[in-house]
VOBA-86409 format. One record per residue (C-alpha): residue number from 0; y, z negated, x negated. Coordinates in nm, 4 decimals, padded with zeros to 6 digits. Last residue first. Layout:
<r seq="NUM" north="Y" up="Z" east="X"/>
...
% end
This chain:
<r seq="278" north="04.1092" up="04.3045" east="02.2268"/>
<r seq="277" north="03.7963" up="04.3068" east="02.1158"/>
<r seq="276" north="03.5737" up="04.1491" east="02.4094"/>
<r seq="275" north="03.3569" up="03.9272" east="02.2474"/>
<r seq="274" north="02.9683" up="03.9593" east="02.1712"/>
<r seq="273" north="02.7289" up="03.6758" east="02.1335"/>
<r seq="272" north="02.4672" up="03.7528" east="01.8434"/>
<r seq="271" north="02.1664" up="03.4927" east="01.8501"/>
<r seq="270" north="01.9913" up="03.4897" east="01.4937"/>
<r seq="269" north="02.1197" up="03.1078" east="01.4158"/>
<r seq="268" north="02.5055" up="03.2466" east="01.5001"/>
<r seq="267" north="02.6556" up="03.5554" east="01.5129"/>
<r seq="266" north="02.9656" up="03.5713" east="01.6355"/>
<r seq="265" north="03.0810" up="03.9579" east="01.7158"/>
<r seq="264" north="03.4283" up="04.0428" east="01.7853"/>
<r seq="263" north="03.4675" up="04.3413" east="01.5756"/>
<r seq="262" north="03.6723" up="04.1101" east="01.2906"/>
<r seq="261" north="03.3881" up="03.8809" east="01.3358"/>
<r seq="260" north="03.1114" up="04.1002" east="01.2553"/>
<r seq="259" north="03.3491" up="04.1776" east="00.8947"/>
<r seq="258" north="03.3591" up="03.7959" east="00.8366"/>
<r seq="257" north="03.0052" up="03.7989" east="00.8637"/>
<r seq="256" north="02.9251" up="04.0331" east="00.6024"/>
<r seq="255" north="03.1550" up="03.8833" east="00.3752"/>
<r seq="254" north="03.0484" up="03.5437" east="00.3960"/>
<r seq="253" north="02.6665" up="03.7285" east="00.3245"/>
<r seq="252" north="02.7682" up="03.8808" east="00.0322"/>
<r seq="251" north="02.9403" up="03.5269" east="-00.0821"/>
<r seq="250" north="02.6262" up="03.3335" east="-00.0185"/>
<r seq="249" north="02.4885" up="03.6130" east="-00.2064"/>
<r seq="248" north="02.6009" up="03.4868" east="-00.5401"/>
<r seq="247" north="02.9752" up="03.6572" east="-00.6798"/>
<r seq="246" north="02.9959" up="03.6863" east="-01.0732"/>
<r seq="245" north="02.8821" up="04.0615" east="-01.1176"/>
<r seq="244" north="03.0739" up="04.1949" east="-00.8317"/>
<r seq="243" north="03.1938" up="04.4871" east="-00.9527"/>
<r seq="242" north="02.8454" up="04.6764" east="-01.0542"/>
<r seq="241" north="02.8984" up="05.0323" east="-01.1428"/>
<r seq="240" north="02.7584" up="05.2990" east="-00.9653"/>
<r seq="239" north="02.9827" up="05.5427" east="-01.1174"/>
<r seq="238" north="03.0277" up="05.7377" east="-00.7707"/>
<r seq="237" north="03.0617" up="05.4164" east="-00.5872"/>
<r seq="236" north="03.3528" up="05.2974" east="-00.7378"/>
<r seq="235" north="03.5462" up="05.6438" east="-00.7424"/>
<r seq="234" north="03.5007" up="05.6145" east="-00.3780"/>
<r seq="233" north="03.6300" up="05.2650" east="-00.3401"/>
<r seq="232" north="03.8941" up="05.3489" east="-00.6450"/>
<r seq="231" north="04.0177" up="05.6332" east="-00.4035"/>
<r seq="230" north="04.0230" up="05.4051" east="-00.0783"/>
<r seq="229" north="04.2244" up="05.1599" east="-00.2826"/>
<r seq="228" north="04.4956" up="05.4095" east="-00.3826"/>
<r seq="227" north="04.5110" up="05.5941" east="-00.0551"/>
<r seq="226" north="04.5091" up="05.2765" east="00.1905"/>
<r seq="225" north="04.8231" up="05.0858" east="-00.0628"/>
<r seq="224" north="04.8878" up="04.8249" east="00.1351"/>
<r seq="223" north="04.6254" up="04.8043" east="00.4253"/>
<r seq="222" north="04.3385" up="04.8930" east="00.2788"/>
<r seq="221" north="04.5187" up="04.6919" east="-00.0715"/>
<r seq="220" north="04.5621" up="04.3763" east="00.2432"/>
<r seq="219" north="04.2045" up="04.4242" east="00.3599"/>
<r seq="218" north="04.0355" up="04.3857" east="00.0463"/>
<r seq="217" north="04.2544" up="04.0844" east="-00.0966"/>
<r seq="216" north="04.0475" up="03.7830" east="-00.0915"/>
<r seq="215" north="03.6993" up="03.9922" east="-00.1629"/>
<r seq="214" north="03.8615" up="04.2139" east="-00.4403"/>
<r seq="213" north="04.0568" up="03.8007" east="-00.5868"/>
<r seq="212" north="03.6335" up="03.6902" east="-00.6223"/>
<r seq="211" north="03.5109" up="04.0061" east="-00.7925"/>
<r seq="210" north="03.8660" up="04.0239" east="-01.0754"/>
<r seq="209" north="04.0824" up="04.2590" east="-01.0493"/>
<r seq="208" north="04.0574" up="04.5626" east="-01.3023"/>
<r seq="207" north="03.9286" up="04.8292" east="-01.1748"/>
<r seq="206" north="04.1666" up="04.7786" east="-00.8844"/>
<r seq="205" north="04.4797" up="04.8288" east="-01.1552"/>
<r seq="204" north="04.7978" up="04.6736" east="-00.9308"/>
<r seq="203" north="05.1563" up="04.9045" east="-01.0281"/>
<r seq="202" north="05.1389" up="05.0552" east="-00.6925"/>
<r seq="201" north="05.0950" up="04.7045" east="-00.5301"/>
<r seq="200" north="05.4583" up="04.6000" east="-00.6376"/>
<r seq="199" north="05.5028" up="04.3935" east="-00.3271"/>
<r seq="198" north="05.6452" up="04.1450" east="-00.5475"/>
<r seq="197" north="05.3936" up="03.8492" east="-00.4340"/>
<r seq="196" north="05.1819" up="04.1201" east="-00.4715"/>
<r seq="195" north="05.2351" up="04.2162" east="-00.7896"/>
<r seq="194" north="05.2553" up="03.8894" east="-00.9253"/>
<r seq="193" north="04.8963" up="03.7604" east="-00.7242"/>
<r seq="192" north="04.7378" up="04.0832" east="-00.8965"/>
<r seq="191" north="04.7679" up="03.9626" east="-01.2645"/>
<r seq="190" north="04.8761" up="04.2325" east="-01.5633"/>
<r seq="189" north="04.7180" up="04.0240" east="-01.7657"/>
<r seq="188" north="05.0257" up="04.1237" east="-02.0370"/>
<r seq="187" north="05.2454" up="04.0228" east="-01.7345"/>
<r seq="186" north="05.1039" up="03.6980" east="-01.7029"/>
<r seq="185" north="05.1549" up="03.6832" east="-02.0730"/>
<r seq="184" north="05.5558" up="03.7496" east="-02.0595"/>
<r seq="183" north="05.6239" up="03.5697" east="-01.7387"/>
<r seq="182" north="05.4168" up="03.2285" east="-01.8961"/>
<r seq="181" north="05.6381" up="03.2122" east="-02.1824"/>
<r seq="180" north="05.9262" up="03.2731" east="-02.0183"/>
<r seq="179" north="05.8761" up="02.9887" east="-01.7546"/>
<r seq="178" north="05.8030" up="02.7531" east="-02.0523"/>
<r seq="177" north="06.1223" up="02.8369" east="-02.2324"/>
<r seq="176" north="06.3102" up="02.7942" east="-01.9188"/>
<r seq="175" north="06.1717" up="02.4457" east="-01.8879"/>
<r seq="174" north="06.2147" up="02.3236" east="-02.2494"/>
<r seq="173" north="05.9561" up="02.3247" east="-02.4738"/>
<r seq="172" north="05.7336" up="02.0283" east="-02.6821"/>
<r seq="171" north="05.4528" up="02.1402" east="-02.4911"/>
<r seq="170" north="05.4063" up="01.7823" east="-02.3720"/>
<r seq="169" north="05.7488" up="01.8549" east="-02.2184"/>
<r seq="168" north="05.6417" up="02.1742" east="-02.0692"/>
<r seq="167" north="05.3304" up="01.9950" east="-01.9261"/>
<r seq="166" north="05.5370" up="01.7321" east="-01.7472"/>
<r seq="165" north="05.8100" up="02.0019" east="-01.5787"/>
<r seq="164" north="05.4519" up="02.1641" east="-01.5352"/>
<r seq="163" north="05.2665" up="01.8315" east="-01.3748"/>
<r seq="162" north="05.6130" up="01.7687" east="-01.1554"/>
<r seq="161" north="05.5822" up="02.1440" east="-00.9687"/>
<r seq="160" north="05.8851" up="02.2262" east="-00.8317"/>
<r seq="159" north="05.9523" up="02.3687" east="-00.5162"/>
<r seq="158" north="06.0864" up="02.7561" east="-00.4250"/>
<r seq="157" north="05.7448" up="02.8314" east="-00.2721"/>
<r seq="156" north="05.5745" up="02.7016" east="-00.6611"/>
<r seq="155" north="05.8494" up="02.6309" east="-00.9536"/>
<r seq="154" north="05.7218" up="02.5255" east="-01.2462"/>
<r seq="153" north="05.4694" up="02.7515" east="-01.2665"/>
<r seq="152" north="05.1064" up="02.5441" east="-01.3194"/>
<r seq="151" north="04.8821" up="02.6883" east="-01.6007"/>
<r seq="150" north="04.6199" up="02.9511" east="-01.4679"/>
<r seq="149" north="04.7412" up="03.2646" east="-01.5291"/>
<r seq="148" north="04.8674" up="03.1502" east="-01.8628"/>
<r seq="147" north="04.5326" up="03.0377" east="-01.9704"/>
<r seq="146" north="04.3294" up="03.3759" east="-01.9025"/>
<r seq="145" north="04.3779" up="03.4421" east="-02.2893"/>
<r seq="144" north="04.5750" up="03.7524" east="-02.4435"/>
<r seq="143" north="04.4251" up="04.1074" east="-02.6162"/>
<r seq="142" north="04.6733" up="04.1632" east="-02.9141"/>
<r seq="141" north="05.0507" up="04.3434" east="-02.9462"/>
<r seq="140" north="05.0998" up="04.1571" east="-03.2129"/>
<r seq="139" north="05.3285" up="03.9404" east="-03.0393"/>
<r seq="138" north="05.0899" up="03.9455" east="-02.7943"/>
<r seq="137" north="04.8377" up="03.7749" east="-02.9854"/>
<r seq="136" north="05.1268" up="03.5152" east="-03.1234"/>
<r seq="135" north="05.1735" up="03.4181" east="-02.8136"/>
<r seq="134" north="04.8347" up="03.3745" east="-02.7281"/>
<r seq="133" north="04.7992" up="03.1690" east="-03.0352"/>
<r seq="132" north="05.0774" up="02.9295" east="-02.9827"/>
<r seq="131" north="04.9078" up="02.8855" east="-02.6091"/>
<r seq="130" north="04.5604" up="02.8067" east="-02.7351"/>
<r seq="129" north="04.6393" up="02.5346" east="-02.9389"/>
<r seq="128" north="04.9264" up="02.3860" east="-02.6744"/>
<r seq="127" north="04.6477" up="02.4432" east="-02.4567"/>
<r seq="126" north="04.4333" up="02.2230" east="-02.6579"/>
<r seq="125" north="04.6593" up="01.9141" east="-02.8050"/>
<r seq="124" north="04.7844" up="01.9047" east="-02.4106"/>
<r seq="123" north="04.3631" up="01.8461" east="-02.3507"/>
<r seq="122" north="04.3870" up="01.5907" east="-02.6660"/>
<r seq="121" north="04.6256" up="01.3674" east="-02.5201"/>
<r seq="120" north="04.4350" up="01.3895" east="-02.1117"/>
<r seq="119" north="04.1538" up="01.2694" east="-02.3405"/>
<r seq="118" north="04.1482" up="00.8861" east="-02.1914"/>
<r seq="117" north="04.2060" up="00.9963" east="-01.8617"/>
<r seq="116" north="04.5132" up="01.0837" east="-01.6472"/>
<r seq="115" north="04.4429" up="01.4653" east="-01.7069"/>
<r seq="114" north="04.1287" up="01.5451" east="-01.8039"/>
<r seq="113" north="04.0467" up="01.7295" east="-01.4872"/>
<r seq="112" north="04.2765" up="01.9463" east="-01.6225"/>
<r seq="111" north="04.0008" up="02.1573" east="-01.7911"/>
<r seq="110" north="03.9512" up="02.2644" east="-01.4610"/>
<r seq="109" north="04.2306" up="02.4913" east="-01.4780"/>
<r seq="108" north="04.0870" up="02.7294" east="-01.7600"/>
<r seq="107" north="03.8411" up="02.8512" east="-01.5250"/>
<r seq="106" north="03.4613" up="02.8983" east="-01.5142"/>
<r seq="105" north="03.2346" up="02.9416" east="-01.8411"/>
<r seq="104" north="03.4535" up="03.0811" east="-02.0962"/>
<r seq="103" north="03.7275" up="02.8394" east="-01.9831"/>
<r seq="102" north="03.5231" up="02.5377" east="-01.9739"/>
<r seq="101" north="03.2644" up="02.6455" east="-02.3154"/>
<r seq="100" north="03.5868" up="02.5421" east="-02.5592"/>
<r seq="99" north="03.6166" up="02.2109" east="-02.3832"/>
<r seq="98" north="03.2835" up="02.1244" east="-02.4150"/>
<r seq="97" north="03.3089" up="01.9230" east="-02.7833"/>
<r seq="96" north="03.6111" up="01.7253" east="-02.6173"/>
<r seq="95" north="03.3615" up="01.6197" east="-02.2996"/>
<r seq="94" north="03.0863" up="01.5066" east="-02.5691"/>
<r seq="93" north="03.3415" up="01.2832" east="-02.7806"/>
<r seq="92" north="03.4331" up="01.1169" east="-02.4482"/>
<r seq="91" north="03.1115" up="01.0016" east="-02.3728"/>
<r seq="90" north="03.0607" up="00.8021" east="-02.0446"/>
<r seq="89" north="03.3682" up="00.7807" east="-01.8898"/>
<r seq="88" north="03.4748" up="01.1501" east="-02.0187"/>
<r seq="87" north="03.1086" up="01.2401" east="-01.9276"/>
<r seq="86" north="03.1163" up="01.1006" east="-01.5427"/>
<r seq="85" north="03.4723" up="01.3134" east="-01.5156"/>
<r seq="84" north="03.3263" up="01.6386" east="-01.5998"/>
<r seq="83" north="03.0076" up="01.5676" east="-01.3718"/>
<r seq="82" north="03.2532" up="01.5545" east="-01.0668"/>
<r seq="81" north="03.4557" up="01.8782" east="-01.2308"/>
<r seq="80" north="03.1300" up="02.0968" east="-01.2148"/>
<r seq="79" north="03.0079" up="01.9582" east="-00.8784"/>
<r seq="78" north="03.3665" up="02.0911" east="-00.7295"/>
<r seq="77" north="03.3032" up="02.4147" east="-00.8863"/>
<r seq="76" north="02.9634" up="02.5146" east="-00.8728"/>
<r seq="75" north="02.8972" up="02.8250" east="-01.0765"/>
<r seq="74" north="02.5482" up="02.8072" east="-01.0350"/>
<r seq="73" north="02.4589" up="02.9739" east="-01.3789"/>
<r seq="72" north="02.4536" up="03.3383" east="-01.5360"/>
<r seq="71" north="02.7909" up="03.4571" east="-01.4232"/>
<r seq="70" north="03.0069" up="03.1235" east="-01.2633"/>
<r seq="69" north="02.8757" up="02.9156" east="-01.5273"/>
<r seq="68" north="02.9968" up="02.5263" east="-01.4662"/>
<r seq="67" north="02.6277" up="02.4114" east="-01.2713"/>
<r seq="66" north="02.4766" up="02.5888" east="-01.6216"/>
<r seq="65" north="02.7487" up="02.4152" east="-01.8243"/>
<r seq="64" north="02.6183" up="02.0603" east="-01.6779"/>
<r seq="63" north="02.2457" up="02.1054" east="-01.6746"/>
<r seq="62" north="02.2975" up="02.1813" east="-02.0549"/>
<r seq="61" north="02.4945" up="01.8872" east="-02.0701"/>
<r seq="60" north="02.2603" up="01.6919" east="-01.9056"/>
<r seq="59" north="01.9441" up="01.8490" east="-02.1325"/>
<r seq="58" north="02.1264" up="01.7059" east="-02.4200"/>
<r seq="57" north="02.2290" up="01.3896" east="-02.3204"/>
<r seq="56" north="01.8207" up="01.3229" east="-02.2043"/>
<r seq="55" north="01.8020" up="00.9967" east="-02.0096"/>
<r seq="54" north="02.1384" up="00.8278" east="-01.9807"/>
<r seq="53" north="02.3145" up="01.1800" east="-01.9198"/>
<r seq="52" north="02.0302" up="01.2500" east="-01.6518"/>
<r seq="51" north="02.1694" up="00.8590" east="-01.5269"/>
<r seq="50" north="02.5284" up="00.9724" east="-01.5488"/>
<r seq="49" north="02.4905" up="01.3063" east="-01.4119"/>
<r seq="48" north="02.3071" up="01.1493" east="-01.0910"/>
<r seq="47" north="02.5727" up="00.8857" east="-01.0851"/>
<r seq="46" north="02.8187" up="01.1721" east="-01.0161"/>
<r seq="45" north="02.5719" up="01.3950" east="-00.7582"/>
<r seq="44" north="02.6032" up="01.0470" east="-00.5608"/>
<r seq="43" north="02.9516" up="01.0618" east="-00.5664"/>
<r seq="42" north="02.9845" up="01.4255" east="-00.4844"/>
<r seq="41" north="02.7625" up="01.3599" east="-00.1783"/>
<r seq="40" north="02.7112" up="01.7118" east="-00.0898"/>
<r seq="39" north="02.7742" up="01.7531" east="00.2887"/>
<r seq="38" north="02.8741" up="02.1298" east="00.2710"/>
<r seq="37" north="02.6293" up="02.2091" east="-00.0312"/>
<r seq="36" north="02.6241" up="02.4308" east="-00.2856"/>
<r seq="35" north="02.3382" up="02.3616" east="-00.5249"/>
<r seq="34" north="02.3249" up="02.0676" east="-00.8002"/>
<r seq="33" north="02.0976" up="01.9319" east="-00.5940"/>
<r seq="32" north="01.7564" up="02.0622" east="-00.8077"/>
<r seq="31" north="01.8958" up="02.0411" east="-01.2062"/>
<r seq="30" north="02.0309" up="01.6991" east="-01.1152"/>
<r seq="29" north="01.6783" up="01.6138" east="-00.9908"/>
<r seq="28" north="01.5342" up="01.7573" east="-01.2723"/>
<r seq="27" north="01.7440" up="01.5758" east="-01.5351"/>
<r seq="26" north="01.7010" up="01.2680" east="-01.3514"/>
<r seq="25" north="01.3317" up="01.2845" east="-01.3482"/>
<r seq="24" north="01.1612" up="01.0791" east="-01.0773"/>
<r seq="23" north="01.1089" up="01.4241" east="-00.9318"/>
<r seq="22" north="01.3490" up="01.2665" east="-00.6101"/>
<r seq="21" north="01.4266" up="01.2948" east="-00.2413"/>
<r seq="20" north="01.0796" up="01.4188" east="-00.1839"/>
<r seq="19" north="01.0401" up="01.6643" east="00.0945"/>
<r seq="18" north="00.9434" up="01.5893" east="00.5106"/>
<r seq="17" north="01.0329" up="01.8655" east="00.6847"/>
<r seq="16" north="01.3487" up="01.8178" east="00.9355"/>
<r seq="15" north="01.4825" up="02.1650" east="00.8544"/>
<r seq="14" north="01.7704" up="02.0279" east="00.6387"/>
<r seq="13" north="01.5470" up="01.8595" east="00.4404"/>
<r seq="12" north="01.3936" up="01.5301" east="00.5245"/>
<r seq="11" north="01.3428" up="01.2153" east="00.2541"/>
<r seq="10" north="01.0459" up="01.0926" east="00.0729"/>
<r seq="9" north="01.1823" up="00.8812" east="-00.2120"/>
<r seq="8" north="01.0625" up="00.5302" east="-00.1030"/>
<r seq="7" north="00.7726" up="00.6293" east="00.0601"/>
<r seq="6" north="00.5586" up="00.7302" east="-00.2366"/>
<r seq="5" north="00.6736" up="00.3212" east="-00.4088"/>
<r seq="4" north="00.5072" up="00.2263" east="-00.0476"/>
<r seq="3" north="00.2308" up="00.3917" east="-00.0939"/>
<r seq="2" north="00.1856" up="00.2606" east="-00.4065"/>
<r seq="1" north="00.2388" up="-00.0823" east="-00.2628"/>
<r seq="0" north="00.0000" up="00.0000" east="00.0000"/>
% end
């Protein structure tokens, strides 16, 4: 019975009310197994998780760790990413400066501010500032730039200012305009689709160019835009038979897909399509 009982203990139901195992009774494993995307994910939970796989094999956690982080050849989970992020600069801070490098090349430089307000929030200005000076000096030389600038905080955002830019500026050691500068120059070097059509400049955006998860946000406004353009690099597109959406999962496919019913008035839920009058 008391084996039984021990069996009991970490039998739990899955979303289709079969009865699973809540656990492997390895942390790794189980970190490995729920770090999925998940509506109700209990990001504390997931956090102690980390801490315990950390606990058990550090290696093995951090691997765990950059493959939740990849967006291409991992999970790409976000919000799990940054939960796990913040467990390791409690736990290890050494380990979360010696990542730092793999955050940008694996998701986004702006999770790297999770960092911010913690013991390393010192070194992660000591890292952008790094990065920045030699961005700048890239397109000085007329040199391939970072993603960084696209993702540090304006300091002005819908005509109000952003406090953690004035901040960042400062940390920078530049002034506010100098900052602002900075970041027009390289965002313009990334030639970044938000700019151009914030500025309604969408002749100037390159489709081939804009990045899998921005083509899904912004489809129907370049069809609506700029129809010839877009419909051209659609066609063009298919003729090369090139994959564009290498970093998207089919969770995303399928978002799409149901979006699209939706705009024709069709719900479609659990199998059973209802359909809507379009008006």
């Amino acid at each position: 019975m008391k084996i039984l009982g021990k069996t009991l203990e970490i039998l739990k139901r899955t979303w289709n009310g079969a009865v699973t195992n809540e656990s492997t009774l390895n942390f790794n494993l189980d970190m490995f197994a729920y770090s999925s995307r998940n509506p109700k994910q209990d990001y504390e939970k997931s956090k102690n998780r980390f801490k315990n796989a950390l606990i058990e094999n550090d290696k093995i956690a951090l691997a765990n760790l950059l493959y939740t982080l990849d967006i291409r050849n991992g999970k790409g989970e976000r919000a799990l990413f940054k939960s796990y992020f913040k467990a390791l600069i409690e736990m290890n801070k050494d380990c979360a400066i010696q990542i730092l490098p793999y955050i940008s090349e694996l998701g986004r430089w702006d999770y790297i501010f999770e960092g911010i307000g913690t013991e390393i929030e010192e070194t992660i200005y000591d890292f952008i500032k790094a990065y920045l000076m030699m961005d700048i000096k890239n397109y000085n030389d007329n040199k391939p730039v970072s993603l960084l600038a696209k993702w540090l905080p304006s300091i002005k955002t819908h005509n109000k200012k952003n406090h953690f830019a004035i901040k960042l500026a400062k940390k920078l050691n530049l002034t506010e305009k100098e900052y602002r500068k900075i970041l027009s120059k390289l965002r313009d070097r990334l030639n970044i689709v938000e700019k151009h059509i914030t500025n309604k400049e969408y002749e100037k955006i390159d489709y081939i160019s804009v990045p899998s998860k921005a083509m899904i946000k912004y489809k129907s406004l370049f069809f609506s835009k700029d129809d010839v353009r877009f419909k051209k690099f659609i066609e063009e597109l298919k003729a090369s038979k090139k994959a564009k959406y290498d970093n998207l999962f089919m969770n995303d496919f399928v978002k799409m897909y149901l979006d699209n019913l939706r705009k024709i008035g069709v719900n479609y839920f659990y199998g059973r399509t209802d359909r809507k009058s379009v008006v």
